[in-house]
LUMRO-572268 format. One record per residue (C-alpha): x, y, z; residue number from 1. Coordinates in nm, 3 decimals, always signed. Each point is the difference from the previous one (the first is absolute). Layout:
<nodes>
+---------+---------+---------+------+
|    east |   north |      up | romi |
+---------+---------+---------+------+
|       X |       Y |       Z |  NUM |
...
+---------+---------+---------+------+
</nodes>
This chain:
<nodes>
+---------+---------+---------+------+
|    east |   north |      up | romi |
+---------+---------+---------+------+
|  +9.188 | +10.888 | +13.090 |    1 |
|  -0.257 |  +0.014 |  +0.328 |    2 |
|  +0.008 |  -0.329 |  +0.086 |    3 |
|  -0.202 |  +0.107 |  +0.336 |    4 |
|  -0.252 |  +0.094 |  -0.206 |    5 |
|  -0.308 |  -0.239 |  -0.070 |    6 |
|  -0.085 |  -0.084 |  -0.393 |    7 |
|  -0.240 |  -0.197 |  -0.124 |    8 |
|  +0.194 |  -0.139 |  -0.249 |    9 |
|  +0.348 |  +0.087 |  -0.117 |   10 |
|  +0.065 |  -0.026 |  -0.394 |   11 |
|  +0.359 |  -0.002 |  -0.139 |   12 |
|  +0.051 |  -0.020 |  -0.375 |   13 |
|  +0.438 |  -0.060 |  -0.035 |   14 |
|  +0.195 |  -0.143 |  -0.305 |   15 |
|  +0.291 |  -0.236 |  +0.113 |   16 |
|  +0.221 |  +0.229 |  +0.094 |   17 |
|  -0.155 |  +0.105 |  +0.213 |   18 |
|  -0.191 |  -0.253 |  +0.147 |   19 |
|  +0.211 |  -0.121 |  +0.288 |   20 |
|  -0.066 |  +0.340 |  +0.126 |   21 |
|  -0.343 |  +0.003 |  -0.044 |   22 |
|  -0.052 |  -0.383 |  +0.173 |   23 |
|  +0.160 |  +0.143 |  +0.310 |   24 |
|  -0.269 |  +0.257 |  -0.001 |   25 |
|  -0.280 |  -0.260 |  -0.043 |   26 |
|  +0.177 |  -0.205 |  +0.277 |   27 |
|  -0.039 |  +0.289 |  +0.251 |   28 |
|  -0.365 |  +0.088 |  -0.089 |   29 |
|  -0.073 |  -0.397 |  +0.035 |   30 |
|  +0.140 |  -0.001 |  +0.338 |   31 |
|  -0.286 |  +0.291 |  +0.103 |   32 |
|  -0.241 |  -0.229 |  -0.217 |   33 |
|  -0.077 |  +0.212 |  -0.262 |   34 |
|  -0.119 |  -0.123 |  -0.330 |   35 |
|  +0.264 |  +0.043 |  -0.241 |   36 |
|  -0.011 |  -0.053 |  -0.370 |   37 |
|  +0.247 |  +0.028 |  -0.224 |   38 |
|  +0.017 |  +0.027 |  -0.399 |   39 |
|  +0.230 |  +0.162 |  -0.304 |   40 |
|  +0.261 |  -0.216 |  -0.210 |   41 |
|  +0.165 |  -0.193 |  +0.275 |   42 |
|  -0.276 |  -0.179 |  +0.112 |   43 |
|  -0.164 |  -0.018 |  -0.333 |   44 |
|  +0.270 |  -0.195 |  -0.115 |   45 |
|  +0.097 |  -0.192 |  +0.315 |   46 |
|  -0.352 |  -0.028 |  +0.226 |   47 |
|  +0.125 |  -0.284 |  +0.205 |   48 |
|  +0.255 |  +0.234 |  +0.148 |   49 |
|  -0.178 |  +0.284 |  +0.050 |   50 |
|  -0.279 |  -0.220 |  +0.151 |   51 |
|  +0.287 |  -0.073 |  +0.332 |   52 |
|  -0.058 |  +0.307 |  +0.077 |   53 |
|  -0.341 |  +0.154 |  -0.097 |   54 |
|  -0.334 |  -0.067 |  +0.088 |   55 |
|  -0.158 |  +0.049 |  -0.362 |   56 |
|  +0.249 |  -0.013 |  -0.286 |   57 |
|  -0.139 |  +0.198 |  -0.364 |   58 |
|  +0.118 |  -0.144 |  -0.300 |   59 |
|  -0.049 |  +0.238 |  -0.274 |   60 |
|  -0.136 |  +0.330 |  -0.093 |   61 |
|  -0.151 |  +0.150 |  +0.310 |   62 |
|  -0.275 |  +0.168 |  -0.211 |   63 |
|  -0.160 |  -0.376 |  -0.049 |   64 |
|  +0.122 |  -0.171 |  +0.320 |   65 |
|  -0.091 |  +0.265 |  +0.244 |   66 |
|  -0.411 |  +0.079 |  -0.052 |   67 |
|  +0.022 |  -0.410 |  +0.034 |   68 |
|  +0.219 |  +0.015 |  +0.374 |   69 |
|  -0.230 |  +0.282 |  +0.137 |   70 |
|  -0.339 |  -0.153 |  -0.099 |   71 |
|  +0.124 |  -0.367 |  +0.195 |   72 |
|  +0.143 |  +0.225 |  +0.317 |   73 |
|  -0.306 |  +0.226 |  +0.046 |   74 |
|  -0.185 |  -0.407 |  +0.010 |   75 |
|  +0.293 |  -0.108 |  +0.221 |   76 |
|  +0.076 |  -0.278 |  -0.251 |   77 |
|  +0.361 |  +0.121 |  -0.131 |   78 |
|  +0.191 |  -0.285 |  -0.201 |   79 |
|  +0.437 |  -0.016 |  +0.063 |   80 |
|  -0.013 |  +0.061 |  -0.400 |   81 |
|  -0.143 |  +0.238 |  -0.259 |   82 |
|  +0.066 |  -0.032 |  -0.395 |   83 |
|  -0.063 |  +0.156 |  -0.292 |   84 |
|  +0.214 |  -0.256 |  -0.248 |   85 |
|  -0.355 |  -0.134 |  -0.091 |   86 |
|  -0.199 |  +0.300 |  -0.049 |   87 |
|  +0.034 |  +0.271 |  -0.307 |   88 |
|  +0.268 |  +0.295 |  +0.040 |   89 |
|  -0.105 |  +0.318 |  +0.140 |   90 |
|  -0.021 |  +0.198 |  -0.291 |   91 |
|  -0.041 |  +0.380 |  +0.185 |   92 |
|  -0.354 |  +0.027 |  -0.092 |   93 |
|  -0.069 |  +0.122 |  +0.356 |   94 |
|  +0.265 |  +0.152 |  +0.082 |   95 |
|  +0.009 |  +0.151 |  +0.370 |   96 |
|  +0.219 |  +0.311 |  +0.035 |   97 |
|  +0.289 |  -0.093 |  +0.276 |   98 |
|  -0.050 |  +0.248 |  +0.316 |   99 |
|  +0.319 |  +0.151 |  -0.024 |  100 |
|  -0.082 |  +0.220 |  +0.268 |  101 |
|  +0.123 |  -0.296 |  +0.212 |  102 |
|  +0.352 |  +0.075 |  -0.072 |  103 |
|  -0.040 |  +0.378 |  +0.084 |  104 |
|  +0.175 |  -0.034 |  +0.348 |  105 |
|  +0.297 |  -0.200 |  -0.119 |  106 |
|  +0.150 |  +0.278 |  -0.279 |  107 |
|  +0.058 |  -0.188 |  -0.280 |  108 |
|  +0.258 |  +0.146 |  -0.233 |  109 |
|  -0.139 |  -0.229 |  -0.277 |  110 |
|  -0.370 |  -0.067 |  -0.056 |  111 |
|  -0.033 |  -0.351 |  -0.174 |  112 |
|  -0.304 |  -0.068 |  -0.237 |  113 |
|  -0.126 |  -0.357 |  -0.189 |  114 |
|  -0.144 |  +0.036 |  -0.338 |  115 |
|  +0.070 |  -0.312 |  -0.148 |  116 |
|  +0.096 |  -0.327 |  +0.061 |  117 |
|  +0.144 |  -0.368 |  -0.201 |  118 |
|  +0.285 |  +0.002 |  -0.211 |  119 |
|  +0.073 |  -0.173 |  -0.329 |  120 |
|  +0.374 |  -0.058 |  +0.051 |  121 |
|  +0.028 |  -0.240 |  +0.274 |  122 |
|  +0.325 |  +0.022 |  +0.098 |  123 |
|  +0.170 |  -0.278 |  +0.158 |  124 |
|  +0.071 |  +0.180 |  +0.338 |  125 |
|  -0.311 |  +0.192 |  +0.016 |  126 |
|  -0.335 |  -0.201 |  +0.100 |  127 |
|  -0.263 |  +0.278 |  -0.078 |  128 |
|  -0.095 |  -0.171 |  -0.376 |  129 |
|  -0.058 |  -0.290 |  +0.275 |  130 |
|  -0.185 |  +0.189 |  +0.299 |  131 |
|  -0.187 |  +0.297 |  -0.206 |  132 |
|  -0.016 |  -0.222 |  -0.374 |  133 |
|  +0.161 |  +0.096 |  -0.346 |  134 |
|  -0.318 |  +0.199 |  -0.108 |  135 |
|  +0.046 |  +0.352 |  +0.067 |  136 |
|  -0.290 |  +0.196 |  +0.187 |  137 |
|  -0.038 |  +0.339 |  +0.047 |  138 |
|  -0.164 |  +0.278 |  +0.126 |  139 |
|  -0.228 |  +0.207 |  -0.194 |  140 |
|  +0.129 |  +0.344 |  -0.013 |  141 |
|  -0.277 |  +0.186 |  +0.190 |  142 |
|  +0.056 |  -0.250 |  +0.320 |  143 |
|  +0.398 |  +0.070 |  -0.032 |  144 |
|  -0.057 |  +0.425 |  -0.062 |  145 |
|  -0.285 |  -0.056 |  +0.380 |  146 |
|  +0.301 |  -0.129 |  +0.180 |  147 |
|  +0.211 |  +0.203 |  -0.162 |  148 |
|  -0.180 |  +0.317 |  +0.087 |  149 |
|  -0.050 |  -0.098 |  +0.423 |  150 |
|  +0.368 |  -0.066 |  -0.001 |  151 |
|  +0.083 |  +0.312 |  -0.110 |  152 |
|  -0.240 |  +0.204 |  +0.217 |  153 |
|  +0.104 |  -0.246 |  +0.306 |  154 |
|  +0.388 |  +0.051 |  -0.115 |  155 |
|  +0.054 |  +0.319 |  -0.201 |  156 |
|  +0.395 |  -0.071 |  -0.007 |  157 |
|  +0.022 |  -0.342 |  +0.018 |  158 |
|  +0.173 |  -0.256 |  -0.278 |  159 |
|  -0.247 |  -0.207 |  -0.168 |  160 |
|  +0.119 |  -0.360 |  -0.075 |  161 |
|  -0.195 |  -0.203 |  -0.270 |  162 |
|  +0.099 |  -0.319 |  +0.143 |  163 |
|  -0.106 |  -0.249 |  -0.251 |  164 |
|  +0.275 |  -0.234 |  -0.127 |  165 |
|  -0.070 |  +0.157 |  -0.353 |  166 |
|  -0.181 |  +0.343 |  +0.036 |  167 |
|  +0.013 |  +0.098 |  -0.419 |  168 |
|  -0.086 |  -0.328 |  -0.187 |  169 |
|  -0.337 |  +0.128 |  -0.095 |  170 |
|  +0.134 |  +0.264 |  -0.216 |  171 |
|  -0.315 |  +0.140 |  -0.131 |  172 |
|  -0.206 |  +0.027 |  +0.378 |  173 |
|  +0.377 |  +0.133 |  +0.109 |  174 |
|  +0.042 |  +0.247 |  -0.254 |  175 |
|  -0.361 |  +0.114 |  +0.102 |  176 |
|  +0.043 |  +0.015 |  +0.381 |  177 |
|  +0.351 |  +0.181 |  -0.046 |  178 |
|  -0.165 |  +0.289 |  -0.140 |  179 |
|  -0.292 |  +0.010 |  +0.267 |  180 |
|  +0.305 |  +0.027 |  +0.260 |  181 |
|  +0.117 |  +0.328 |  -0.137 |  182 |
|  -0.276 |  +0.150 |  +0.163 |  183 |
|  +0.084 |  -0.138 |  +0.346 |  184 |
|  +0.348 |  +0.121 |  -0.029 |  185 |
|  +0.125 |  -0.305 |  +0.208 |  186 |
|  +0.345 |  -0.165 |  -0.001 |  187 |
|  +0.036 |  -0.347 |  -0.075 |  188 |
|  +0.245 |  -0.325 |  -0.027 |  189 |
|  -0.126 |  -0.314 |  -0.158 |  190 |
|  +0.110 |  -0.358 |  -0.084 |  191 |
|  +0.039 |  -0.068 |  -0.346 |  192 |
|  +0.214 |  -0.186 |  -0.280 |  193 |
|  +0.282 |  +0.164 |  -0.266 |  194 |
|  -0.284 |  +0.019 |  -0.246 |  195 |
|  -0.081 |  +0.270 |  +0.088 |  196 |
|  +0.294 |  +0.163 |  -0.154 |  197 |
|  -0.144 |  -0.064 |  -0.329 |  198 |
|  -0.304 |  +0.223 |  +0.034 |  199 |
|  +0.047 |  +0.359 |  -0.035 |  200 |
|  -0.312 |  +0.126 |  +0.048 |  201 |
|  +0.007 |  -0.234 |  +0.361 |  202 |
|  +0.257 |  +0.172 |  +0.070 |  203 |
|  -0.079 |  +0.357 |  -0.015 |  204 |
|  -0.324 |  -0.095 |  +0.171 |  205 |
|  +0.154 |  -0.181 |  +0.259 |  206 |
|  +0.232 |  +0.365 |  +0.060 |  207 |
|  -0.300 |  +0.277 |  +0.032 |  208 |
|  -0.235 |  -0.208 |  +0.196 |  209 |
|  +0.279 |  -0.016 |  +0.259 |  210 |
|  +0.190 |  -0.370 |  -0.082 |  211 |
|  +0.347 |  +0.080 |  +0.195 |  212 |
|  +0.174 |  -0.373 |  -0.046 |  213 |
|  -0.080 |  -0.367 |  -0.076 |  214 |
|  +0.059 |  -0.301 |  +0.147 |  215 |
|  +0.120 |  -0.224 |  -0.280 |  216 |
|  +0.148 |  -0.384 |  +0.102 |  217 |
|  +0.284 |  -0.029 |  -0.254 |  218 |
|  +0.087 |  -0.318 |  +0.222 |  219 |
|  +0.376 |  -0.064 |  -0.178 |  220 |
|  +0.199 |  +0.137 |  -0.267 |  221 |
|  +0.097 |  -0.353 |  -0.117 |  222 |
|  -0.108 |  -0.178 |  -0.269 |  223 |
|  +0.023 |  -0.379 |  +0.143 |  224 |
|  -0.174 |  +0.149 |  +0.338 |  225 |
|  -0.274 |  +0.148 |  -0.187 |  226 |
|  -0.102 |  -0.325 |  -0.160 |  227 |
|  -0.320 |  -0.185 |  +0.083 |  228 |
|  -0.014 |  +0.299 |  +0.288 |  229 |
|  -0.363 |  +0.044 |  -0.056 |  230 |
|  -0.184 |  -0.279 |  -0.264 |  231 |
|  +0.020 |  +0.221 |  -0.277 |  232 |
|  +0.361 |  +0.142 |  +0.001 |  233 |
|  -0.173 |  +0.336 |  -0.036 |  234 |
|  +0.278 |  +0.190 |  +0.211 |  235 |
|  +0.279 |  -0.214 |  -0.178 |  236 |
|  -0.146 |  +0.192 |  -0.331 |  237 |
|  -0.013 |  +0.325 |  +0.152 |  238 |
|  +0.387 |  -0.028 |  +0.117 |  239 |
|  +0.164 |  +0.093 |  -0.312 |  240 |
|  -0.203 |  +0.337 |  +0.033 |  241 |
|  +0.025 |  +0.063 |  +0.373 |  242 |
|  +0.274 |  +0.261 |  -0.045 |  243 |
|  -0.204 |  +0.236 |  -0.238 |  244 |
|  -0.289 |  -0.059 |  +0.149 |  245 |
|  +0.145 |  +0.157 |  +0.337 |  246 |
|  +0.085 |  +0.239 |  -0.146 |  247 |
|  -0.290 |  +0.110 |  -0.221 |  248 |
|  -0.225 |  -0.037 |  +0.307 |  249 |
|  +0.220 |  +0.241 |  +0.210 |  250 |
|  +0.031 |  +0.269 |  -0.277 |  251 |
|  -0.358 |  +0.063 |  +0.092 |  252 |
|  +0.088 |  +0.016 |  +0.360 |  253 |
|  -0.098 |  -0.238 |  +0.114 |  254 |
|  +0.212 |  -0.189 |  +0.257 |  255 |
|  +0.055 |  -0.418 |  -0.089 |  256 |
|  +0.031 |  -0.176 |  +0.328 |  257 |
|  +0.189 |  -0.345 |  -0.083 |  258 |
|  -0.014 |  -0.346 |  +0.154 |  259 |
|  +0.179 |  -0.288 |  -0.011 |  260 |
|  +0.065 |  -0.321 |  +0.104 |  261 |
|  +0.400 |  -0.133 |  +0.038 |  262 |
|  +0.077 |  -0.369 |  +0.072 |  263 |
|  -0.236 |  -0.157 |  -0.234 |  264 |
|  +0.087 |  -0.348 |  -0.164 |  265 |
|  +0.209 |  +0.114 |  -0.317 |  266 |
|  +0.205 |  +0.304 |  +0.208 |  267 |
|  +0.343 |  -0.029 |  +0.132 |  268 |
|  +0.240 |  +0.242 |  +0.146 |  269 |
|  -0.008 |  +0.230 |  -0.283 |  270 |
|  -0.401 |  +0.098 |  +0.049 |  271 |
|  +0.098 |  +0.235 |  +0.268 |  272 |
|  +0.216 |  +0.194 |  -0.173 |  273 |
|  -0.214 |  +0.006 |  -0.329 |  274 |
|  -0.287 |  +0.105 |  +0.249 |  275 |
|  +0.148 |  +0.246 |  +0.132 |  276 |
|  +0.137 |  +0.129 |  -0.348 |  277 |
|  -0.312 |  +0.074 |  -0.119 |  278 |
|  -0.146 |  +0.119 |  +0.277 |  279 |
|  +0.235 |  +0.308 |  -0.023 |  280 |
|  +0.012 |  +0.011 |  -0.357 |  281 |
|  -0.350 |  +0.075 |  -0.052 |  282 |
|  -0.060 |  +0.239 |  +0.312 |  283 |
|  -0.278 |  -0.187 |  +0.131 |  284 |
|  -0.177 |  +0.214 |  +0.222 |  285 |
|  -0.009 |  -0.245 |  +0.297 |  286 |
|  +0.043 |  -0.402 |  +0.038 |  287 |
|  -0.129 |  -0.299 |  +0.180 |  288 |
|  +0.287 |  -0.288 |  -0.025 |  289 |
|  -0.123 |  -0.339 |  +0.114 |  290 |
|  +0.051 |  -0.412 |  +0.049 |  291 |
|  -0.217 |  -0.275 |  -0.126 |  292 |
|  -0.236 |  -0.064 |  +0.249 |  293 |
|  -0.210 |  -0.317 |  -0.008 |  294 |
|  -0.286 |  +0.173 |  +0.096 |  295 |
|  -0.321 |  -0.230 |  +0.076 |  296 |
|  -0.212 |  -0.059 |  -0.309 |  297 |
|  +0.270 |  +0.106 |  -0.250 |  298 |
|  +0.141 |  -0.256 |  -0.297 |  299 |
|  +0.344 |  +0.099 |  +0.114 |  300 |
|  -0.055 |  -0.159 |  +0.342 |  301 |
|  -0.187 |  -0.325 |  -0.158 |  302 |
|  +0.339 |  -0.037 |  -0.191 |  303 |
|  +0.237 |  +0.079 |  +0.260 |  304 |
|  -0.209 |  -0.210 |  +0.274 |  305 |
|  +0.019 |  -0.316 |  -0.276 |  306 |
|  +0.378 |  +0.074 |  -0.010 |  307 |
|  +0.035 |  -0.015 |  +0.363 |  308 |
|  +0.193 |  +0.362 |  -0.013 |  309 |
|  -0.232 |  +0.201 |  +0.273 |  310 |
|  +0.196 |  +0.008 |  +0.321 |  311 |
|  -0.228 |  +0.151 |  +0.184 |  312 |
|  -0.379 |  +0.056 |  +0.072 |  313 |
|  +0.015 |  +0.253 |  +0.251 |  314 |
|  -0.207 |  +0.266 |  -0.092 |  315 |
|  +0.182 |  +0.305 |  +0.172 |  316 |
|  +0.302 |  -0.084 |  -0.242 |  317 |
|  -0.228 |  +0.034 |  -0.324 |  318 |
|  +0.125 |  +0.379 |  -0.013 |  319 |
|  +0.135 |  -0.024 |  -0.380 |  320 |
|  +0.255 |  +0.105 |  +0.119 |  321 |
|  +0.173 |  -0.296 |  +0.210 |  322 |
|  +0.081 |  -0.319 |  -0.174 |  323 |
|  -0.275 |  -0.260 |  +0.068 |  324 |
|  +0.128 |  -0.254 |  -0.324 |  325 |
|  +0.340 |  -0.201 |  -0.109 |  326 |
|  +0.083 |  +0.240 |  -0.292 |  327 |
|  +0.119 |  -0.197 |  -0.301 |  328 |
|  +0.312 |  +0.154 |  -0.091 |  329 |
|  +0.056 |  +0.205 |  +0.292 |  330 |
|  +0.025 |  -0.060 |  +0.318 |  331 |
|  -0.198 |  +0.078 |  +0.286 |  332 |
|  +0.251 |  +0.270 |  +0.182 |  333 |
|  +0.101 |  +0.140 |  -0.378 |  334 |
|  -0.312 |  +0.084 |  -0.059 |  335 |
|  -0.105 |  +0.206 |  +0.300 |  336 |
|  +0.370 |  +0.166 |  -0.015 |  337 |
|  -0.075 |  +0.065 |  -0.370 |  338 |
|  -0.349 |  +0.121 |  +0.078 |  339 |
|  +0.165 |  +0.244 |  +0.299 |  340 |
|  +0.263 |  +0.118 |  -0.305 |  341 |
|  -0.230 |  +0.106 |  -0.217 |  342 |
|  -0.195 |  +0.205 |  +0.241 |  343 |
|  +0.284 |  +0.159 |  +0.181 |  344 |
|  +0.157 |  +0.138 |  -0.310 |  345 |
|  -0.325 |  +0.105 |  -0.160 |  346 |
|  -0.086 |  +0.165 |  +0.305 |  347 |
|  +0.358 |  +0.195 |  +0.047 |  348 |
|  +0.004 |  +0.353 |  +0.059 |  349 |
|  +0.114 |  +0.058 |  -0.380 |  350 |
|  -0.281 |  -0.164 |  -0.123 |  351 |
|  -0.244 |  +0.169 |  +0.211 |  352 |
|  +0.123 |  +0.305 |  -0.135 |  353 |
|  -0.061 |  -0.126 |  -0.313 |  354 |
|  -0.360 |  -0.122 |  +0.077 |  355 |
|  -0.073 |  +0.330 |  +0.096 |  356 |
|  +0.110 |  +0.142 |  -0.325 |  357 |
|  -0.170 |  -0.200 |  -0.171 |  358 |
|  -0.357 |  +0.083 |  +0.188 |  359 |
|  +0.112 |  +0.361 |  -0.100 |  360 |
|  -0.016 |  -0.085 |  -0.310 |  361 |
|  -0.306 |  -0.249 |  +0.010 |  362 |
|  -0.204 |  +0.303 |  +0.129 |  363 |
|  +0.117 |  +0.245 |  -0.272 |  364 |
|  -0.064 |  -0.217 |  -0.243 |  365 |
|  -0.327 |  -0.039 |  +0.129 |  366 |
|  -0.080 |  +0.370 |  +0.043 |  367 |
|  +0.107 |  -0.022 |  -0.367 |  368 |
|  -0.245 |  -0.200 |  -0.104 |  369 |
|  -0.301 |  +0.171 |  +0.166 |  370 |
|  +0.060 |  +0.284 |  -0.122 |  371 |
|  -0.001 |  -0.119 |  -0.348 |  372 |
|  -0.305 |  -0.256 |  +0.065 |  373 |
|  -0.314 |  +0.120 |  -0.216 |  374 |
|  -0.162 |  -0.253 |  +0.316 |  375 |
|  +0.090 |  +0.303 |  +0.277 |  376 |
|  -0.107 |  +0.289 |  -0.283 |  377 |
|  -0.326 |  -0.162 |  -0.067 |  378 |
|  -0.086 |  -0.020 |  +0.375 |  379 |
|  +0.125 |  +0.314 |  +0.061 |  380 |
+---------+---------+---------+------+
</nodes>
């Protein structure tokens, strides 16, 4: 970052794990007296703290709050606060294609693109049912296919990442999209639940418009831990078919990327090992292993905060990955030794080797099914 150079205003958007960062970066620019506003889920959920450190603090969807900030700044009469909690949800009617060509200098690997946002399952660790609302809002298909198309003539090569928390819930607009994709011939990773495993037809469409792996939050392979995890123990019904459901969705080839939480309040000493178990067992194609973390805004910190078990409200610790809570039968140092376990032997040399086997395998399968797709003959 320039901070010679002279802004106008400086804008950071930063969820809370990254937000110590990105205060020390509004600091800096407030010592050269730059307007600096900041917004995202941080200081959506916590304004008062962003508002130490920014001049203008957005609460909410930047689509509603924004038009408002720019209007009172071109009068000179900015307000400390904007907010949206009062006004209807941006529902995508206008949609404004992102200028991606922005991000042209910086050689992104992986292109991220929005099409939908609110989710129905509100987890207890999660606060986006909270920040974007249960209701789920999407795209239309012809505003997803424009971005689509100037990403891939800005970034011929690039990884596309659908980064909604739940990219395939739609399953009839989904199904539809998927086969407009086959004529961009783009790759593609999305976030999604173990439903998906159920659809075949998903599935193969998912394949030949270029799918290459999922993001899917398993969160634990216990029973007890699964329970009341989000308000209607919909993952606690899926568990019993997690196995063949990894399975069915890699047969297609397409990779399952796993994550998980260890140390929540039924686990003890054994969840490592059980973790790590099935990790192998059902060749996930990658993993993210995490802590609870009270995160601002979530139900889990309401009921750890009532229970007096945070230790900590230093933001540059809210990682998920070190321990910010009194576990409840663990403690603190046996869960980060059990966290460091599980990822040093799943990270071995052996079971590299056996990861990369396994993507062998993911992209025959795959080649498989393209082959054999009526979908790829029919655009042929």
């Amino acid at each position: 970052i320039n901070y010679e150079k002279i802004y106008d205003i400086v804008c950071i958007s930063a969820m809370t794990q990254q937000i110590v960062n990105a205060y020390n970066i509004i600091d800096r620019f407030k010592q050269l007296n730059t307007l600096t506003v900041i917004g995202g889920i941080h200081a959506t959920v916590l304004p008062d703290d962003a508002a130490q450190h920014a001049d203008v603090v957005m609460i909410g969807e930047g689509e509603i709050t924004w038009p408002q900030f720019l209007s009172d700044y071109k009068n000179g009469e900015i307000k400390k606060f904007y907010n949206d909690k009062y006004l209807p949800k941006y529902q995508f009617e206008k949609h404004i294609v992102p200028k991606f060509n922005l991000l042209k200098e910086y050689n992104y690997p992986i292109i991220t693109i929005q099409t939908t946002r609110g989710c129905p399952h509100n987890c207890s660790f999660c606060c986006a049912s909270k920040v974007f609302g249960s209701g789920y809002r999407r795209k239309s298909n012809a505003d997803i296919l424009k971005e689509l198309e100037v990403i891939k003539d800005l970034f011929p090569d690039a990884l596309i990442l659908f980064a909604d928390d739940n990219f395939l819930v739609h399953r009839k607009e989904c199904k539809e999209l998927l086969k407009q994709l086959i004529k961009l011939k783009i790759r593609w990773l999305a976030q999604t639940d173990v439903s998906i495993a159920q659809d075949d037809e998903l599935l193969e469409q998912m394949v030949v418009s270029g799918c290459q792996w999922v993001v899917i939050g398993f969160e634990s392979v216990q029973f007890d831990s699964l329970y009341e995890l989000d308000d209607k123990n919909w993952k606690l019904k899926q568990l019993p078919r997690y196995e063949q459901s990894i399975a069915k969705i890699q047969s297609y080839g397409i990779g399952v990327y796993g994550t998980f939480i260890v140390g929540l309040d039924q686990d003890d000493n054994t969840v490592f090992k059980k973790t790590e178990e099935f990790i192998k067992k059902n060749k996930l194609y990658g993993v993210n292993i995490t802590v609870p973390t009270p995160l601002p805004g979530t139900r889990l910190r309401d009921k750890l905060h009532s229970e007096n078990r945070i230790f900590t409200n230093d933001w540059s610790y809210y990682t998920f990955w070190d321990v910010t809570i009194i576990p409840k039968n663990l403690k603190v140092d046996e869960l980060e030794s059990g966290l460091l376990h599980i990822y040093r032997n799943i990270f071995d040399k052996s079971e590299v080797f056996q990861r990369l086997l396994q993507m062998k395998q993911l992209a025959k399968n795959r080649k498989r099914v393209i082959k054999n797709s009526k979908l790829v003959k029919d655009e042929i």
